[in-house]
Backbone as a printed PyTorch tensor [residue, N CA C, xyz], in Angstrom:
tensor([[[  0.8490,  -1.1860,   0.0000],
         [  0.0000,   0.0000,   0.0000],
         [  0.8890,   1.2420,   0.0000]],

        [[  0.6930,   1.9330,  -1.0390],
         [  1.3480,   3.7130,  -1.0830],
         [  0.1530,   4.8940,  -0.1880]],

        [[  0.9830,   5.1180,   0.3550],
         [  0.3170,   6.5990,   1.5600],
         [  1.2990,   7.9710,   1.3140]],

        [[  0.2490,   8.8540,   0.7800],
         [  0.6540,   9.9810,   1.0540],
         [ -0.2470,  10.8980,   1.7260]],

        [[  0.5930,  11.7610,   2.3180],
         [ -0.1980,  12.5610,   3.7500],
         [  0.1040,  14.2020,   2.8190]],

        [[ -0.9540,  15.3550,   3.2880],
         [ -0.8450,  16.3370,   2.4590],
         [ -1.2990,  17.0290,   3.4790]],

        [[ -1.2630,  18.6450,   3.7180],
         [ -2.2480,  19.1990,   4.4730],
         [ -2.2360,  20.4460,   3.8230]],

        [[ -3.2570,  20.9480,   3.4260],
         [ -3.4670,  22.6420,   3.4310],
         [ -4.3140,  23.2740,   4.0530]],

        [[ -4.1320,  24.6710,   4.1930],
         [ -4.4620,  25.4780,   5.0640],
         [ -5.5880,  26.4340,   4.0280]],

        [[ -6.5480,  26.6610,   4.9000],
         [ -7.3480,  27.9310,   4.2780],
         [ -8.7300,  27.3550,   3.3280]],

        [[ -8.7590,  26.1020,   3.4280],
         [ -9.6640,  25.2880,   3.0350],
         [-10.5720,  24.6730,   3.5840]],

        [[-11.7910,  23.9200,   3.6650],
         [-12.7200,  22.8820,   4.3940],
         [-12.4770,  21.6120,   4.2500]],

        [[-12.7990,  21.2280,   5.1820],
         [-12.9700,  19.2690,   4.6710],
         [-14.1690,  19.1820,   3.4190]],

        [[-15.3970,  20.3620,   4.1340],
         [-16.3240,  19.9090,   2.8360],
         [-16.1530,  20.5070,   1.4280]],

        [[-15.0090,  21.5360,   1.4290],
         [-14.6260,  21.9870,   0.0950],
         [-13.6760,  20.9990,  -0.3330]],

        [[-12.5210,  20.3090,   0.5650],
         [-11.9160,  19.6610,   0.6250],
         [-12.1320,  17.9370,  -0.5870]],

        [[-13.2830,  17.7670,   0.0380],
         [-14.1240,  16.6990,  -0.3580],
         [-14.8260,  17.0110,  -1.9060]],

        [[-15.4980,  18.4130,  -1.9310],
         [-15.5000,  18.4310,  -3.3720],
         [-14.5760,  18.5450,  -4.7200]],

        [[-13.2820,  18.8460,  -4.1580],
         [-12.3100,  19.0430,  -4.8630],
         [-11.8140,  17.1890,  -5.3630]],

        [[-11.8530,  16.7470,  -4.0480],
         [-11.5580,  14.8050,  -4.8450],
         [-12.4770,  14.2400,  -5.1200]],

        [[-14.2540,  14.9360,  -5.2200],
         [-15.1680,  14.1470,  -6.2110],
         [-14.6250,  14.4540,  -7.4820]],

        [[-14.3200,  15.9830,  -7.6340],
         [-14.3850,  16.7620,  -8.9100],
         [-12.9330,  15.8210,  -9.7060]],

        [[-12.3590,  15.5040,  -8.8070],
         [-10.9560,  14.2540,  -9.5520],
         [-11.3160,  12.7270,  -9.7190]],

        [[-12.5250,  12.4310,  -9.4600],
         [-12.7430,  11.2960,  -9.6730],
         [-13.5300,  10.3100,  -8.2300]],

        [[-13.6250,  10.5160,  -7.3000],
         [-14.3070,  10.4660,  -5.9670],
         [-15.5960,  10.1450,  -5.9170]],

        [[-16.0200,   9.7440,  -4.6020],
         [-17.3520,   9.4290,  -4.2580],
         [-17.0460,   9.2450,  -2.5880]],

        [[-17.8280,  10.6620,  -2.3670],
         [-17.6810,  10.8150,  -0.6280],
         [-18.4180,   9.3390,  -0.3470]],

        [[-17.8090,   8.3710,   0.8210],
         [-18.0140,   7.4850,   1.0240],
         [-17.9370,   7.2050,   2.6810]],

        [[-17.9760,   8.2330,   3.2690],
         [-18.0550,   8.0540,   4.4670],
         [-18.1720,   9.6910,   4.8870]],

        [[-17.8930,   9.6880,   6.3890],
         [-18.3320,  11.4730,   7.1810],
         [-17.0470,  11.9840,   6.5240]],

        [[-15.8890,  11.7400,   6.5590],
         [-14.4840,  12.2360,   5.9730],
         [-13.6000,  11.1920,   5.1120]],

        [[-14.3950,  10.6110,   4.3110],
         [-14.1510,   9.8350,   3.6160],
         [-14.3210,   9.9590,   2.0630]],

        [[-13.5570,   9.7420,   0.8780],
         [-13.3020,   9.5420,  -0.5210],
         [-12.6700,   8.2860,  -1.2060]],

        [[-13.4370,   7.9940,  -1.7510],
         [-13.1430,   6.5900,  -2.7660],
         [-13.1700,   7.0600,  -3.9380]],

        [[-11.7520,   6.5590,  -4.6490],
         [-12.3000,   6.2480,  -6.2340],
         [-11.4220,   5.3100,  -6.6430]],

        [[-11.9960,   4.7860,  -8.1170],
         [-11.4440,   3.6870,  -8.4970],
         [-10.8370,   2.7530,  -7.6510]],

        [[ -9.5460,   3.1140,  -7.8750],
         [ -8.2900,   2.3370,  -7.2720],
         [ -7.6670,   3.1870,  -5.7090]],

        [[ -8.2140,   4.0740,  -5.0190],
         [ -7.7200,   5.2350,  -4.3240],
         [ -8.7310,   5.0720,  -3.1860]],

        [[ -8.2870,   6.0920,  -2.0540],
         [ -8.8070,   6.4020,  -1.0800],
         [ -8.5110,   7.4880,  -0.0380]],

        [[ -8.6120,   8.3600,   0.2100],
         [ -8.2570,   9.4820,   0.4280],
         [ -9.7040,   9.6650,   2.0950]],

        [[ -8.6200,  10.1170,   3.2130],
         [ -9.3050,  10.5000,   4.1560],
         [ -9.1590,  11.7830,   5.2070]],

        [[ -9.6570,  12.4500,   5.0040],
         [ -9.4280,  13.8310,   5.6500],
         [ -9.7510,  13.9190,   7.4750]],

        [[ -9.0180,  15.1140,   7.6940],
         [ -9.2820,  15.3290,   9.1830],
         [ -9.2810,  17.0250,   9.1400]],

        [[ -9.4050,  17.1370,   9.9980],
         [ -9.5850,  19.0910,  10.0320],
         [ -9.6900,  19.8470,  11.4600]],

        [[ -8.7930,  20.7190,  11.6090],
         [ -8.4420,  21.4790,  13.0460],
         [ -8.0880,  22.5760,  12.0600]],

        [[ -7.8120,  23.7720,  13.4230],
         [ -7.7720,  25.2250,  13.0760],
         [ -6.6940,  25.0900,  13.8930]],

        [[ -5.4440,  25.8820,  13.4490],
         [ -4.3600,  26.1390,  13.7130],
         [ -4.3390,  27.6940,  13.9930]],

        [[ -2.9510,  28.3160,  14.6900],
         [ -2.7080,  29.9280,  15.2870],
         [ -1.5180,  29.9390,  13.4580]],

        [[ -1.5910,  31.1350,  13.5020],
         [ -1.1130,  31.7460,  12.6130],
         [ -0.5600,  33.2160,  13.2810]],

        [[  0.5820,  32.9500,  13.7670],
         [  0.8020,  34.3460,  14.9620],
         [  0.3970,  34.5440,  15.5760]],

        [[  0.2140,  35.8180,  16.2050],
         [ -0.4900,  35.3960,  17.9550],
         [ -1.8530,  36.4420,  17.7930]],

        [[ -2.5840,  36.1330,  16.1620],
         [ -3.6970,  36.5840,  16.3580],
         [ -4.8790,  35.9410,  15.5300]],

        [[ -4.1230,  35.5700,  14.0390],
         [ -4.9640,  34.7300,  13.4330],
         [ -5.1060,  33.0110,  13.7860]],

        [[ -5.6400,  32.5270,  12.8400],
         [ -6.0870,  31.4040,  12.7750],
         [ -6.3940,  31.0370,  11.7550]],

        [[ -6.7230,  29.5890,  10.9340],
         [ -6.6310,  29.2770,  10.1450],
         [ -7.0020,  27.6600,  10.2320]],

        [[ -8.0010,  27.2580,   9.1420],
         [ -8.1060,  25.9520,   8.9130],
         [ -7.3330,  25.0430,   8.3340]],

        [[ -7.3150,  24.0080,   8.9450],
         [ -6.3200,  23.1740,   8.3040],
         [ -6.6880,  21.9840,   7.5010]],

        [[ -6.3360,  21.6770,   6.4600],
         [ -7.0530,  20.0220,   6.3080],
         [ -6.3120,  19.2010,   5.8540]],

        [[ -6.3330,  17.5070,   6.5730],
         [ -4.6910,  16.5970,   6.2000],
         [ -5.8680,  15.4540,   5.7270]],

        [[ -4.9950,  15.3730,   4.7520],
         [ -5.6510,  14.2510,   3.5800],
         [ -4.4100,  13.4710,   3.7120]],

        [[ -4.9610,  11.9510,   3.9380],
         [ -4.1840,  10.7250,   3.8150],
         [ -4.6120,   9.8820,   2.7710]],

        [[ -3.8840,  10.1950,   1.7900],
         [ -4.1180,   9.2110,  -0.0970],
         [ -3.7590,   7.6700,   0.1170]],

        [[ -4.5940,   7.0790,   0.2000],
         [ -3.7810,   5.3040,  -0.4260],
         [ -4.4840,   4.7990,  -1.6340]],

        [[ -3.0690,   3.8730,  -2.2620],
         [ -3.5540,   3.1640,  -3.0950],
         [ -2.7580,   1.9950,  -3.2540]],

        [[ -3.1880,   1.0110,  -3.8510],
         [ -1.7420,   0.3180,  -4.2490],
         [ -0.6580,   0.6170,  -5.0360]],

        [[ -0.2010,   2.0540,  -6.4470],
         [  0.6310,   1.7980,  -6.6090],
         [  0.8170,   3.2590,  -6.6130]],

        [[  1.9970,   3.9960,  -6.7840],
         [  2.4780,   5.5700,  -6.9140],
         [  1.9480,   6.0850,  -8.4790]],

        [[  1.8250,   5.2000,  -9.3920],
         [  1.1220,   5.5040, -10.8130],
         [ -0.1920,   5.8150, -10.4970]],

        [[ -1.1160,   5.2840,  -9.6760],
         [ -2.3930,   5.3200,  -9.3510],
         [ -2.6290,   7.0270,  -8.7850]],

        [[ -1.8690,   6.8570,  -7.7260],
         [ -1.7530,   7.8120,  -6.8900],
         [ -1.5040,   9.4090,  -6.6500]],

        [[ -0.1200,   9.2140,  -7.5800],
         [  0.4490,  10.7850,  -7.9360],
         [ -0.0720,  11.2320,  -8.4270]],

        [[ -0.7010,  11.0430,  -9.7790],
         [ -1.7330,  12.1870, -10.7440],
         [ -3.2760,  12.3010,  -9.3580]],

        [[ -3.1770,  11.9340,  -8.9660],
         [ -4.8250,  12.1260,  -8.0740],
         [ -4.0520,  13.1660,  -6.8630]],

        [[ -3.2150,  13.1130,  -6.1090],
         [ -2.4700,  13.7040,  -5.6600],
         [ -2.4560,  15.0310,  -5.7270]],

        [[ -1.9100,  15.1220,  -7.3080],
         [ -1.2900,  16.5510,  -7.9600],
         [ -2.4910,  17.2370,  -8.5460]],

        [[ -3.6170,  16.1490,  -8.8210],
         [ -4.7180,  17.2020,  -9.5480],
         [ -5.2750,  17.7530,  -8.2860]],

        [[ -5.0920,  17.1370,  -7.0270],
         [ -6.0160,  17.8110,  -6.0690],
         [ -5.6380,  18.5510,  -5.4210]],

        [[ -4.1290,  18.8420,  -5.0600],
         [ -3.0800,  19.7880,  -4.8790],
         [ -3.3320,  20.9080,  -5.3380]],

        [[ -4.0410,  21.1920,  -6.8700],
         [ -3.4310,  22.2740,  -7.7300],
         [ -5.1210,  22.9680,  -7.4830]],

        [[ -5.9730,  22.2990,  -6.8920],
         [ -7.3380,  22.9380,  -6.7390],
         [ -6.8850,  23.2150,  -5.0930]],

        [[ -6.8780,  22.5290,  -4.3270],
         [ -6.4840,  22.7860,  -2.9760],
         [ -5.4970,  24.0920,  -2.9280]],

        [[ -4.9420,  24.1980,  -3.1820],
         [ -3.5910,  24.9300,  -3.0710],
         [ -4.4090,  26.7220,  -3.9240]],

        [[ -5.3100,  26.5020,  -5.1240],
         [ -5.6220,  27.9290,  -5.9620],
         [ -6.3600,  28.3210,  -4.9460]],

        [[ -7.5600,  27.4650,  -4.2650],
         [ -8.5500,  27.6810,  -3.7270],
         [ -7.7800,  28.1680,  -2.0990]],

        [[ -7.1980,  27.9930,  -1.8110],
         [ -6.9120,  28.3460,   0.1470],
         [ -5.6000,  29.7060,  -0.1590]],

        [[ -5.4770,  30.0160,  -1.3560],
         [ -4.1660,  30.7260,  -1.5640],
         [ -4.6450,  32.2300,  -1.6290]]])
């Protein structure tokens, strides 16, 4: 099994979650994503950002069986995660 762990900031779990239907997904549990060959599971806390803000956080844990499977699902959801919290 391949695991990769990701987290960004400035995002939701439930925006979070639409971003890995929109790659191929099917919310499949409360913080849960399936597709195909993949599986992807989120968690979410608010972090300090200096000693006044704050900020959401969200850590997505990807498995699959192989890094071919994986990386393109990864990187497409990265590049929506990452426009969207930026």
């Amino acid at each position: 099994m391949v695991e990769r762990e990701r987290s960004y900031r400035g995002i939701s779990a439930r925006a979070a979650i639409g971003y890995l239907e929109s790659v191929g997904g099917e919310q499949t549990g409360d913080r849960t994503v399936t597709g195909g060959d993949w599986i992807a599971k989120l968690s979410e806390e608010t972090v300090s950002i200096g000693p006044t803000m704050k900020l959401t956080e969200v850590t997505v844990v990807f498995e699959s069986e192989s890094d071919e499977i994986l990386d393109p699902i990864v990187d497409q959801f990265s590049q929506k995660a990452i426009r969207a919290g930026g």
